[in-house]
C-alpha positions, 0 to 999 in steps of 0.5 A: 843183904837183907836192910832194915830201915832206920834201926836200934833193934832187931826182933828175931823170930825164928821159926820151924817147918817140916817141909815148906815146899810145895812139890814133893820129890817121886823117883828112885833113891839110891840107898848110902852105902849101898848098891841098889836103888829103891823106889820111893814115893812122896806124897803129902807128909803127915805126922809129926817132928819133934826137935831138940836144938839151940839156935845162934844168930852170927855177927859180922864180927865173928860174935853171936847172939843165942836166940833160945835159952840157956840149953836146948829148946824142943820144938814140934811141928808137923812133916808137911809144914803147915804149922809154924811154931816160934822156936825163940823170939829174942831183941838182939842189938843192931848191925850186921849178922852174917849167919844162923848157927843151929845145933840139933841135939834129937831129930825124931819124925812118927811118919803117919802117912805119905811115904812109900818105900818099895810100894809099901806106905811107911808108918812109924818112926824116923830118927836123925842118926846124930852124934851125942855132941849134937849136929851142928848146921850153919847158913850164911844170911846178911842182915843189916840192922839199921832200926827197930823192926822184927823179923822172922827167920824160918828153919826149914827142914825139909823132910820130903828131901831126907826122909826117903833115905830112911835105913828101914832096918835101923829106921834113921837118917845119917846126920849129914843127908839131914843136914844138907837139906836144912834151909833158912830164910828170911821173912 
């Protein structure tokens, strides 16, 4: 559990990145849903990700605290996460939160550079297969609010671990390989 020192509130910030790692995966990746395995390479990311979602911060209670507005916000940051736009910053009550509930309504990555499939440098879009009700993804966090300070959550997305799964024919990602693959953390 992550404590605050003497609290009233908590400024949450949360934030986005394409890719936070340092190291990039090389290897084979077995295609779902099929047999054969290709050869993919990752090297430095670049291009863009554009998001559409919703962000909720979870209570102990069982309660939350929806961080972006009213409906979806969309976001866009680069694949290999150098920058770090705010995704909502909201003063949310003290006490215990236990979660981050994300709903993404659109992933949509334009790939300029660093993946290769079967030897060939792949350029161009990369969407995220989700359904029309959204994909929701929810972390477990532990945060003990005990006075004001603010802290920064960081959404991670970690496209060099789903974008070698790409469907070259459909150019997507099935929902749930994105979805693993997300990552919060505490700053």
């Amino acid at each position: 559990i992550y404590r605050a020192q003497d609290a009233l509130n908590l400024t949450a910030e949360v934030r986005m990145s394409g890719n936070s790692h340092g190291a990039a995966p090389v290897g084979n990746i077995a295609e779902r849903g099929s047999a054969p395995s290709r050869a993919v390479v990752v090297l430095d990311l670049e291009g863009d990700i554009e998001v559409a979602l919703q962000v909720f911060l979870q209570r102990a209670d069982g309660g939350e605290v929806q961080l972006t507005s009213a409906g979806e916000v969309v976001v866009e940051a680069d694949l290999g996460g150098v920058q770090e736009p705010t995704v909502a910053t909201l003063v949310v009550p003290a006490g215990l939160y236990s979660g981050l509930r994300v709903v993404f309504g659109e992933v949509v990555a334009d790939v300029a550079g660093g993946l290769i499939i079967d030897g060939i440098p792949y350029l161009g879009p990369a969407t995220v297969d989700i359904a029309s009700a959204g994909l929701v993804v929810t972390r477990t966090l532990g945060i003990e609010v005990m006075e004001d300070e603010r802290t920064v959550l960081l959404l991670d997305l970690n496209a060099d671990e789903w974008l070698p799964t790409l469907e070259l024919l459909t150019y997507a990602v099935e929902a749930q390989v994105f979805a693993d693959q997300v990552a919060i953390s505490v700053r």
